[in-house]
C-alpha positions as CSV (number, residue, x, y, z in Angstrom):
1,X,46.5,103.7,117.1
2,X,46.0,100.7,114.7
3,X,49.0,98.9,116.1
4,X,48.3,99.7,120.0
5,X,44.6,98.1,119.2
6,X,46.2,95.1,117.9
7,X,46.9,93.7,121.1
8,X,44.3,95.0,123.5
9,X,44.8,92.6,126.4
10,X,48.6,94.6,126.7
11,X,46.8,98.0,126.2
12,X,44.0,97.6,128.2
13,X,46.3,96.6,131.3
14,X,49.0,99.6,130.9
15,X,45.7,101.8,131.0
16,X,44.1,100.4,134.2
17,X,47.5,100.4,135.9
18,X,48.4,104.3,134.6
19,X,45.2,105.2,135.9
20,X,45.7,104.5,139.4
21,X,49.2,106.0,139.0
22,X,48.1,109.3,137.8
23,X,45.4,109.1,140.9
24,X,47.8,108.7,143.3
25,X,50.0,111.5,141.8
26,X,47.0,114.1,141.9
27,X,46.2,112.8,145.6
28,X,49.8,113.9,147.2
29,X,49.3,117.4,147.0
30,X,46.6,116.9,149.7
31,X,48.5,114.7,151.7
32,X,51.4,117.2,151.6
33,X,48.6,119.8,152.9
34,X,47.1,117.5,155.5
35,X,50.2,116.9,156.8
36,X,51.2,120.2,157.4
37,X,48.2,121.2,158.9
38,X,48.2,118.8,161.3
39,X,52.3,119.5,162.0
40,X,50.7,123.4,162.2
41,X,48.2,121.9,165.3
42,X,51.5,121.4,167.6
43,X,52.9,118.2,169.1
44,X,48.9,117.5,170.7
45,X,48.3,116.2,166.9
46,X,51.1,114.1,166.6
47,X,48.8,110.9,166.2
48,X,46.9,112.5,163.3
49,X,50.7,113.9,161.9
50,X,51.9,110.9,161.8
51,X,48.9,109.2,160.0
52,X,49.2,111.9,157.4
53,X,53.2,111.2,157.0
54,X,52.0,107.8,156.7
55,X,49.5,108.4,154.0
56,X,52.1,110.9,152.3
57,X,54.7,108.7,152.1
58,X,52.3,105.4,150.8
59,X,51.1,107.7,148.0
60,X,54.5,107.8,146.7
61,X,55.6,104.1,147.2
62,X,51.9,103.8,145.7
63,X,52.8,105.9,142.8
64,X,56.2,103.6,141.7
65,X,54.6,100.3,142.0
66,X,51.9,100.8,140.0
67,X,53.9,102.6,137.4
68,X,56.0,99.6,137.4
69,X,53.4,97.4,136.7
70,X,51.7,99.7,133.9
71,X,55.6,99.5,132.2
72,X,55.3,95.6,132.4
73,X,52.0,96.5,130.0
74,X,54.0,98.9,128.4
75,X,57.4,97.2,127.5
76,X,56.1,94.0,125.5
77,X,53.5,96.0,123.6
78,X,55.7,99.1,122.6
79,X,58.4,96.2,121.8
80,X,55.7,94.0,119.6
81,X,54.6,96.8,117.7
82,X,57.9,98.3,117.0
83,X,59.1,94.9,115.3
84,X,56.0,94.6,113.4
85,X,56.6,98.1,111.7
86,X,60.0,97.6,110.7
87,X,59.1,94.1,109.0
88,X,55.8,95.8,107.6
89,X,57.8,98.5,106.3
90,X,60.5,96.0,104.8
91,X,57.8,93.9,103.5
92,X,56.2,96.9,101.8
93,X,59.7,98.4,100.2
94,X,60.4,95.0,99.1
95,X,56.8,95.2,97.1
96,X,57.5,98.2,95.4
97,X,58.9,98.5,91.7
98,X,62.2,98.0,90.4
99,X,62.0,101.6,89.0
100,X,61.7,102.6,92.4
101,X,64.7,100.6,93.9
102,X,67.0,102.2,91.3
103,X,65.5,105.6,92.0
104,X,66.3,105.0,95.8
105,X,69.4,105.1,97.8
106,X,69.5,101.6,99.5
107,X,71.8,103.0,102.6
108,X,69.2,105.8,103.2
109,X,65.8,103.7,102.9
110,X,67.9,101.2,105.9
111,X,68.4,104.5,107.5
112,X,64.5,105.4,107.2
113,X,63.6,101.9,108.0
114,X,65.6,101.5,111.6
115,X,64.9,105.1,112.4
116,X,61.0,104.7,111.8
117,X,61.5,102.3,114.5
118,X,62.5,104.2,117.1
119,X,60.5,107.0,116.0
120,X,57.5,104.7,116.8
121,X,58.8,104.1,120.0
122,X,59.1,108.2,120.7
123,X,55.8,109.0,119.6
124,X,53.8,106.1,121.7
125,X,56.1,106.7,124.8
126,X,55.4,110.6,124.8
127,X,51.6,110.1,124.1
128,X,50.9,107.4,126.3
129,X,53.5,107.3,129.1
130,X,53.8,111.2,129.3
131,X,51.5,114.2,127.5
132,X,48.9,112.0,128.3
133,X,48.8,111.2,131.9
134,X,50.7,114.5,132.4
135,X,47.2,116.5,130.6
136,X,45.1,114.7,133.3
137,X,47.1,115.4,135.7
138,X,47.5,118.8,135.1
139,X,43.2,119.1,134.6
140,X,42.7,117.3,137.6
141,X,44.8,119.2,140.0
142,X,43.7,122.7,138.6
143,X,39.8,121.7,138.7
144,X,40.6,120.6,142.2
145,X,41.6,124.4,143.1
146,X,38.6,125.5,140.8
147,X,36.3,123.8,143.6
148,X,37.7,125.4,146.3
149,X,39.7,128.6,145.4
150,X,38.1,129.5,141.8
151,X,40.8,132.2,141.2
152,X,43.8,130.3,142.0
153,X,42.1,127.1,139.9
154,X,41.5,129.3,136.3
155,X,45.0,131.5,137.3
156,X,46.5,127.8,136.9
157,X,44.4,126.3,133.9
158,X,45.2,129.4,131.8
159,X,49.0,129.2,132.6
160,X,49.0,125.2,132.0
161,X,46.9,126.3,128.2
162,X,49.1,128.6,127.5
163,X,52.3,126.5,128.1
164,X,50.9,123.8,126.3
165,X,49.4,125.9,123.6
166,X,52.5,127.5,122.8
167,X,54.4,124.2,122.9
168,X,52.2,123.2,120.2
169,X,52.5,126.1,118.3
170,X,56.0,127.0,118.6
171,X,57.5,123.3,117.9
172,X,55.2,122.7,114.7
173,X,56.2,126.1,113.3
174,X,59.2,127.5,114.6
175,X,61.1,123.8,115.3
176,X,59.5,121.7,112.6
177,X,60.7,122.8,109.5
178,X,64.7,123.0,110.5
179,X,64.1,119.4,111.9
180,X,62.7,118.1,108.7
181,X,65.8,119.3,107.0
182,X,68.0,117.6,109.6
183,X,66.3,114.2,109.7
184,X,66.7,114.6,105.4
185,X,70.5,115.4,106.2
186,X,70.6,112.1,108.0
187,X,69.2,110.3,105.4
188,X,71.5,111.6,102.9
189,X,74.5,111.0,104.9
190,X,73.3,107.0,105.6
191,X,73.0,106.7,101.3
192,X,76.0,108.5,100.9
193,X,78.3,106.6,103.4
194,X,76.2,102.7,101.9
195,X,77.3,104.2,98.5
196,X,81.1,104.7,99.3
197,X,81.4,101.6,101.5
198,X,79.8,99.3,99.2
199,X,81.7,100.8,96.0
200,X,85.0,100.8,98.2
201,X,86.6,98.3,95.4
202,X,86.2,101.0,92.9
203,X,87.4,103.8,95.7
204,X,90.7,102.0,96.4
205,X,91.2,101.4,92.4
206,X,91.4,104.9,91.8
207,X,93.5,105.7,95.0
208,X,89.9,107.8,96.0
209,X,89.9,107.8,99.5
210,X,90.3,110.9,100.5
211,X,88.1,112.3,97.7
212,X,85.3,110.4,99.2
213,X,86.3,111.1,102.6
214,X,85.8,114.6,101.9
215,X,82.8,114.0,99.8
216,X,80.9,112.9,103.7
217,X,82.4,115.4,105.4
218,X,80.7,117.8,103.0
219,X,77.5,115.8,103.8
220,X,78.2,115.7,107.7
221,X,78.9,119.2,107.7
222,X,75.4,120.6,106.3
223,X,74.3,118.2,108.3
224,X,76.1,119.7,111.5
225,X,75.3,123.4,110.5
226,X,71.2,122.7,110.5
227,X,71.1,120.3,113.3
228,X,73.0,122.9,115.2
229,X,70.3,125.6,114.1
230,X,67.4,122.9,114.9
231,X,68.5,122.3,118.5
232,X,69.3,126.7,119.3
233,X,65.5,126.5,117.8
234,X,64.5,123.8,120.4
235,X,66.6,125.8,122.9
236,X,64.2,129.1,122.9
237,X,61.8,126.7,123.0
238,X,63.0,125.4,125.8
239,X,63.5,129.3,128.2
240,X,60.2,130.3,126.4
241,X,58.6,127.2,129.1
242,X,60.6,127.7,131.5
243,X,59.4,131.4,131.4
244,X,55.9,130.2,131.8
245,X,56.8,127.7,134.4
246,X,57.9,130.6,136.7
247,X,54.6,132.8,135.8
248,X,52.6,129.6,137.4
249,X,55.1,128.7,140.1
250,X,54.9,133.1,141.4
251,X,51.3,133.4,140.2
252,X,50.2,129.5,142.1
253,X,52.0,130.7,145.2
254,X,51.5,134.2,145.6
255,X,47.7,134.1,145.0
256,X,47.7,131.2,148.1
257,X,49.6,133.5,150.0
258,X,47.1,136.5,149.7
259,X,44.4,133.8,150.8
260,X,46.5,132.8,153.8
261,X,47.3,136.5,154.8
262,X,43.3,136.9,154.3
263,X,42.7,134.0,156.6
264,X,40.8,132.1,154.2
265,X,43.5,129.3,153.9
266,X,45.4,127.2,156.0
267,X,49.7,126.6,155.7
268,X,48.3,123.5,154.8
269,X,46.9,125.0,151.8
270,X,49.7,127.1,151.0
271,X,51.7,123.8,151.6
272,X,48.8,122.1,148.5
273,X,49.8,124.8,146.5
274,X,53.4,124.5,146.3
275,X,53.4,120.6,146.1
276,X,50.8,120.7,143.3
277,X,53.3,123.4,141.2
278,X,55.9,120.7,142.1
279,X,53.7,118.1,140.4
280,X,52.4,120.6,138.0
281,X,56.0,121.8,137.0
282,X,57.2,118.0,136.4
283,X,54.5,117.1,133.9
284,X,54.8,120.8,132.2
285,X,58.5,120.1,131.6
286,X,57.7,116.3,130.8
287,X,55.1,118.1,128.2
288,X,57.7,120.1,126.7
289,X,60.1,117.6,126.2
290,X,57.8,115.4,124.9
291,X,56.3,117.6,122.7
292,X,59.5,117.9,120.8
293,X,60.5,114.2,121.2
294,X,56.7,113.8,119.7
295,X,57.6,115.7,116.6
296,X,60.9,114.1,115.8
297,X,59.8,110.8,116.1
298,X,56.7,112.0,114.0
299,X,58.8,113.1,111.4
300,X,61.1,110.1,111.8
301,X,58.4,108.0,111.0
302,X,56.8,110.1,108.2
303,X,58.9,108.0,105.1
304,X,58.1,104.5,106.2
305,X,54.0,106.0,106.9
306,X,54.3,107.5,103.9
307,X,55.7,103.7,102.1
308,X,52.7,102.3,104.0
309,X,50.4,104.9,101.8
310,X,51.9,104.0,98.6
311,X,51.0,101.4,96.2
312,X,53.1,99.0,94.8
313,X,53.7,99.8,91.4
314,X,53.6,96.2,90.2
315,X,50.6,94.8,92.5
316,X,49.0,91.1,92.3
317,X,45.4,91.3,90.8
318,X,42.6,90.8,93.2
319,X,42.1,86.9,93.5
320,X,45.2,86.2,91.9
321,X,46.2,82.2,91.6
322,X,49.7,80.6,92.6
323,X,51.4,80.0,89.2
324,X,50.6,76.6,87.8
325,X,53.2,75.2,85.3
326,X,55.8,72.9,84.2
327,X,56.3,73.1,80.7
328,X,58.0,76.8,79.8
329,X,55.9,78.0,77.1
330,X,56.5,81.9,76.6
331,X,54.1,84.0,74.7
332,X,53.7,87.7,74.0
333,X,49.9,88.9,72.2
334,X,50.5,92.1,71.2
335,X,52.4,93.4,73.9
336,X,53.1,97.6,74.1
337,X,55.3,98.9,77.1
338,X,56.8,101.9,77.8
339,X,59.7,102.7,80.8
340,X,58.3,105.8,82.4
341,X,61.2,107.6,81.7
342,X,60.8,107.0,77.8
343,X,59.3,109.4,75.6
344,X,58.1,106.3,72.9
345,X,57.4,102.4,74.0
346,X,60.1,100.3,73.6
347,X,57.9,97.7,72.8
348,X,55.2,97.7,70.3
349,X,52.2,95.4,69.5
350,X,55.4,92.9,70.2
351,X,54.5,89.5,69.3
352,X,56.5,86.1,70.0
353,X,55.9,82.2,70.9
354,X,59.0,80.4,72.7
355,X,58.2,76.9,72.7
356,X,58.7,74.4,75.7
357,X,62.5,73.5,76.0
358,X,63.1,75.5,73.6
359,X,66.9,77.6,73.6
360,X,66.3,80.8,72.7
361,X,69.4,83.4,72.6
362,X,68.8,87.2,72.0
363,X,71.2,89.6,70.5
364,X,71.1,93.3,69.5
365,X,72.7,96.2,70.7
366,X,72.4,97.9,74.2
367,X,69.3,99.1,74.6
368,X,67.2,97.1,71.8
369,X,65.4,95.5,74.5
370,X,66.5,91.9,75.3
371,X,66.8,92.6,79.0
372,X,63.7,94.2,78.7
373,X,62.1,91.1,77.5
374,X,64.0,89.0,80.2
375,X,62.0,91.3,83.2
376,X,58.9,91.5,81.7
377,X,58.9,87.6,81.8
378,X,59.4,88.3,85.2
379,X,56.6,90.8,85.7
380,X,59.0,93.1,87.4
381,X,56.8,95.5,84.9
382,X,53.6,95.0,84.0
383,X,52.6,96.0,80.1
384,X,50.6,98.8,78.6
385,X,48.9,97.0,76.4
386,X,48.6,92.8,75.9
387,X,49.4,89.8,77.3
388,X,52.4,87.6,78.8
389,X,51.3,84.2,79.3
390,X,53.2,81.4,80.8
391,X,51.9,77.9,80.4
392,X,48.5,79.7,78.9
393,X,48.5,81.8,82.1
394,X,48.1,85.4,81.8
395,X,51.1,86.5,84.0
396,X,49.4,89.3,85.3
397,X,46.9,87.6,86.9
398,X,49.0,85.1,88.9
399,X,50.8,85.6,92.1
400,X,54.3,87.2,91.5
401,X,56.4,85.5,93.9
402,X,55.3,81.7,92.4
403,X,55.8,83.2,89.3
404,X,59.2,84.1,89.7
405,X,60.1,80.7,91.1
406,X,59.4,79.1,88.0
407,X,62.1,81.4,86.6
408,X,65.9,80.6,87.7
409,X,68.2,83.7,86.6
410,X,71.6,83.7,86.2
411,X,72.5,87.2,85.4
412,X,75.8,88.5,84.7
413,X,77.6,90.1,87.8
414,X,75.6,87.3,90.8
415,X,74.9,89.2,93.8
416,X,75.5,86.8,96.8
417,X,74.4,87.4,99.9
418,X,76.5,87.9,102.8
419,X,75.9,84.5,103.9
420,X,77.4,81.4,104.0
421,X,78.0,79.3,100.7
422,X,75.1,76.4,101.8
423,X,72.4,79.8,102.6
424,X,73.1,81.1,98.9
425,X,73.4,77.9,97.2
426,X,70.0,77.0,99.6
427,X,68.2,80.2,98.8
428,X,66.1,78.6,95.8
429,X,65.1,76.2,97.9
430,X,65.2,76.7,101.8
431,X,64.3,73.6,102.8
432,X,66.7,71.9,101.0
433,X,68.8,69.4,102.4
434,X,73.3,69.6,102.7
435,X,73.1,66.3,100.6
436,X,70.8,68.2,97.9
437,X,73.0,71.7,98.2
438,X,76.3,69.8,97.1
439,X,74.5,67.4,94.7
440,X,73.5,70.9,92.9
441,X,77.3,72.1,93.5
442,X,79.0,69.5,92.3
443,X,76.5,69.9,88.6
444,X,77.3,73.2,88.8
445,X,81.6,72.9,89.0
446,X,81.0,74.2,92.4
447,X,81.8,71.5,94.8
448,X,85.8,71.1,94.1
449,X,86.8,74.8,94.6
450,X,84.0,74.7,97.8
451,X,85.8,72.1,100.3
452,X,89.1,73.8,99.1
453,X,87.7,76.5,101.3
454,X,88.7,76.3,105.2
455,X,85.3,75.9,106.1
456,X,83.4,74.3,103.0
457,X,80.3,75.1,102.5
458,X,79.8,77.3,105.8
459,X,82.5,80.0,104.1
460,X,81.0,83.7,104.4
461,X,81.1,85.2,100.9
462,X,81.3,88.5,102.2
463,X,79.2,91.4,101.2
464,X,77.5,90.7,97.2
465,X,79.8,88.0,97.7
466,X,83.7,89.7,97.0
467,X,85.3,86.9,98.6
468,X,84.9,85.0,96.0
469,X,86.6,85.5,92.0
470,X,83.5,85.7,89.6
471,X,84.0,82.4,88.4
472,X,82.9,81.3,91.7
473,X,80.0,83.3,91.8
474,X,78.7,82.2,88.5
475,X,78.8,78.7,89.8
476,X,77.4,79.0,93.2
477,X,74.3,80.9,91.3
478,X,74.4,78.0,89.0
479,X,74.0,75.9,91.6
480,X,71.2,77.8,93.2
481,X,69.5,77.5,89.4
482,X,70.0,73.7,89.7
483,X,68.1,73.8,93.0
484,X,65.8,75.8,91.8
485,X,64.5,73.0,89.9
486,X,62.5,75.9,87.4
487,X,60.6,75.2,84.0
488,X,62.2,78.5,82.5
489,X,65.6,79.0,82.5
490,X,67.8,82.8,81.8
491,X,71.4,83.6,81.2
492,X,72.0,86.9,81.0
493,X,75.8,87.5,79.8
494,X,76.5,84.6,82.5
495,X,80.1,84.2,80.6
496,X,80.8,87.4,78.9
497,X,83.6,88.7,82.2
498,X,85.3,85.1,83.0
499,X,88.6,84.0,82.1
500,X,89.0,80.9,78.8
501,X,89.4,78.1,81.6
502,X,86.5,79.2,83.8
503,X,84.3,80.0,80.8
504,X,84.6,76.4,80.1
505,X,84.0,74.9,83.2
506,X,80.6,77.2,83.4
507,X,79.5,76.7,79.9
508,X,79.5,72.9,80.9
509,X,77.4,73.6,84.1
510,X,74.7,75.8,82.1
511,X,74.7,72.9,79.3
512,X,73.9,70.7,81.8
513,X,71.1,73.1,83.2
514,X,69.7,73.5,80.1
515,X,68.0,69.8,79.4
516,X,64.5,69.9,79.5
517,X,64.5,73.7,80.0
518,X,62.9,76.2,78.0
519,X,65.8,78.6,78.0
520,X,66.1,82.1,77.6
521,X,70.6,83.4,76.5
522,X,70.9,87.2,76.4
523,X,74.6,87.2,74.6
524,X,77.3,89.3,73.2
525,X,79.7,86.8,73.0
526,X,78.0,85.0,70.3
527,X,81.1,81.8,70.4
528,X,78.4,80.7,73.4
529,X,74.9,80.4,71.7
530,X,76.5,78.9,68.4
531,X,74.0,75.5,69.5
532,X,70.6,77.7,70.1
533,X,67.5,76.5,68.9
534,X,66.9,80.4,67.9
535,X,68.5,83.5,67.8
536,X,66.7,86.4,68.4
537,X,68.0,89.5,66.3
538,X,66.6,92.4,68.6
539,X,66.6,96.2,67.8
540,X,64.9,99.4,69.4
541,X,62.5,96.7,70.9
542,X,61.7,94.5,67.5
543,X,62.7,91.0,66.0
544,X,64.7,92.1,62.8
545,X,65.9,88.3,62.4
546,X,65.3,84.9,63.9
547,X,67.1,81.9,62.9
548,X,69.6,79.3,63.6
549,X,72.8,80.5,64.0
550,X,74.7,79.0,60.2
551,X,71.5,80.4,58.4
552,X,71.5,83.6,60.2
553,X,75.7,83.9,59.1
554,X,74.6,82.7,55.7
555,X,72.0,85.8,55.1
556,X,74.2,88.5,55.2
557,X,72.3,90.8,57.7
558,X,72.6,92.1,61.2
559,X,73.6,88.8,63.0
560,X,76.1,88.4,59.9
561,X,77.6,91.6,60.3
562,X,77.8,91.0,64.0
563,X,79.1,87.9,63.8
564,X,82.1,89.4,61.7
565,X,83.2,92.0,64.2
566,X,83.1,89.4,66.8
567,X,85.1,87.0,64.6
568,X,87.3,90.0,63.6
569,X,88.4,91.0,67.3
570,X,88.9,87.6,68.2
């Protein structure tokens, strides 16, 4: 209902229009019965005959235009409102955690996504362009017989609240359930086949194919067995009506017989009564369809209503303010957080000042919390207890997505876009001009092995961007940094996979990045923060050491021993 009342010129007009259609449908009936009483009067009523066929037949040419016209309504405001959900719904995934993300299959929220969609598009044409023009058809034709044959008139509105009655009932408990599991068996198989397709590198490595092949069809065949027992389900459903429908059509008749064998109606009347079960019968079956089709989209729709209920787990504060700042000064007061998965914080009353431009590299073991550190920057988490601020601005109480762009990240394994080479250097900046995309290439050691490509800088990367080595990839998202233009700069591991060549050709991009930076190194490969301002000794979320790298080797400690082993396997 809230998205039809958005647009209440469209609405307004498909009502008017639907209407007039549904009166002309409940007026043929008594045209069919005029004209048969006047055809029953013999060849001296042809005049009047022929003004009923007349009227008989206008109904009906009547009854399409108008409908038409009501669909014109129809069409632009089913089609508006189905593209606002789908962006709504994408808009409101994209809000949500990054917990959530990595507890969700990507494949099977696209799946929910599109198929909310059309679900949308079930549920509004059953209730508005069938069940209910169909319910006041129905009412309207059996009051009609009410007025003038009382029995015939409440045989045919119990008939009409049974059928629909046990519609109801029948499809919400006897259907439902089975189709729930069927539309969660399609989910399933859209995350399972997104997982094999996208990992299809690591498939063909291990010459897995066919164990993957028959890991869907294990999928597809649940899936097969409880779609196959949700339609039988719909099938009973389905001879249960039909059932019903021949109660009314024997009952409707039959009673309008006994009248007419009683002389107290006319074939005319018998002819009403068998035109309005023809009518009746239509919208009855129409009901029963759409019934069903009004659950499945219901339940196809359920996830992304469901998204629309949830909060985001990392929300902007009421009143919130665009970021403001330039210079890159990072400070935690006495920050405590805690992954929801963890039994104890990581971080603890955690305190720490990175100064503006300053190079700050941070080393520990897996787990000790240096990307931690990196996302909480970020706010892709917001703390338990104390303060980020940025530039003296309480992060959590500035608007994430300016926040963020003050940030350039240049993580480990880039994940390009399936996009050209210009659209994912350009995606820091979109209004950025082809001059200013290869100016930042060409800082970035982008720009030679670019317009070696056949078509330059309009070269598809492919999906997370495989057609290119990762030596590429860590350029063009070098490049993207440079465009970026951002106060805070992060590497995370942005050299630790590349080759001795490339490794240099990158670490003279990110030195270049780096002036008049405050930046942020998460390293294992400690060769590459040797010139730091500060190391960063992390473990099980605290500072153990800090230091320049020579004093750090001198002291004997953690970095030290460290730095050994890393000495020793080179």
């Amino acid at each position: 209902m809230r998205y039809w009342l958005r647009r209440p010129g469209l609405l307004g007009g498909m009502t008017v229009f639907t209407l007039l259609a549904i009166a002309a449908d409940m007026t043929i009936p008594l045209a069919a019965g005029r004209l048969v009483d006047a055809v029953a009067e013999g060849p001296q009523a042809a005049k009047i005959a022929w003004g009923a066929w007349a009227v008989f037949v206008g109904l009906y040419v009547v009854l399409s235009v108008v409908r038409n016209i009501a669909n014109k309504f129809w069409n632009p405001l089913a089609a508006l409102n189905m593209r606002d959900l789908t962006d709504e719904g994408f808009a409101r995934v994209q809000s949500f955690s990054a917990d959530w993300h990595a507890d969700a299959f990507a494949g099977a929220t696209v799946r929910r996504l599109s198929r909310a969609m059309w679900g949308y598009d079930l549920v509004s044409d059953a209730i508005v362009m069938w069940i209910g023009p169909a319910l006041l058809v129905l009412v309207g034709l059996s009051a009609m017989m009410v007025v003038r044959w009382p029995m015939v008139g409440l045989f045919s509105l119990t008939i009409v609240a049974l059928y629909i009655a046990s519609n109801v009932i029948l499809t919400a408990k006897y259907g439902r359930p089975l189709n729930q599991r069927s539309v969660a068996l399609d989910s399933r198989i859209g995350g399972a086949l997104a997982d094999s397709i996208t990992g299809n590198p690591t498939v063909r490595s291990f010459g897995a194919e066919d164990r993957e092949s028959a890991r869907i069809g294990e999928i597809t065949e649940t899936w097969r067995g409880a779609v196959v027992r949700t339609w039988n389900r719909f099938t009973d459903l389905w001879l249960v009506q039909n059932l019903l429908l021949a109660v009314l059509q024997g009952g409707l008749t039959g009673l309008l017989l006994v009248l007419w064998s009683q002389g107290k109606a006319t074939p005319g009347d018998v002819a009403f009564g068998i035109t309005a079960f023809l009518v009746m019968s239509g919208y009855l079956r129409n009901i029963g369809e759409n019934v069903r089709m009004l659950q499945k989209g219901l339940d196809d729709v359920e996830d992304v209503a469901r998204f629309a209920e949830m909060e985001p787990q990392v929300a902007d504060s009421p009143g919130a303010r665009p970021f403001a700042g330039e210079l890159g000064q990072v400070v935690f007061e006495n920050a405590t957080f805690r992954y929801k998965s963890a039994g104890e914080p990581l971080f603890r009353n955690f305190s720490l000042t990175v100064r503006p431009g300053e190079r700050v590299a941070l080393v520990g073991p897996t787990g000790s919390g240096k990307s931690t550190f990196v996302k909480l920057i970020q706010r892709l988490y917001d703390l338990d207890e104390g303060r980020v601020l940025i530039d003296g601005q309480d992060i959590a109480h500035v608007q994430q997505g300016s926040l963020r762009q003050a940030i350039a990240v240049v993580p480990q394994d880039p994940a390009l876009f399936h996009r050209t080479i210009a659209d994912n250097v350009a995606y820091a900046r979109p209004g950025a001009t082809a001059e200013e995309i290869a100016l930042a290439a060409r800082r970035a050691r982008a720009h030679e092995f670019i317009m070696k490509l056949p078509l330059g800088y309009q070269t598809l990367v492919g999906e997370r961007g495989v057609k290119l080595s990762g030596g590429e990839r860590q350029r063009v998202a070098i490049a993207r940094a440079f465009l970026a233009d951002a106060p805070i700069l992060v590497f995370d591991e942005a050299t630790s996979s590349l080759d001795v060549e490339t490794e240099r050709q990158v670490q003279a991009a990110m030195e270049e990045l780096m002036v008049g930076r405050t930046t942020i190194v998460i390293a294992h490969r400690l060769s590459t923060i040797r010139g730091a301002d500060r190391i960063l000794v992390f473990d099980s979320g605290r500072i153990i050491e800090e230091g320049r790298h020579a004093d750090l080797v001198r002291q004997g400690g953690a970095y030290a021993r460290l730095h050994a082993v890393t000495e020793g396997t080179v």
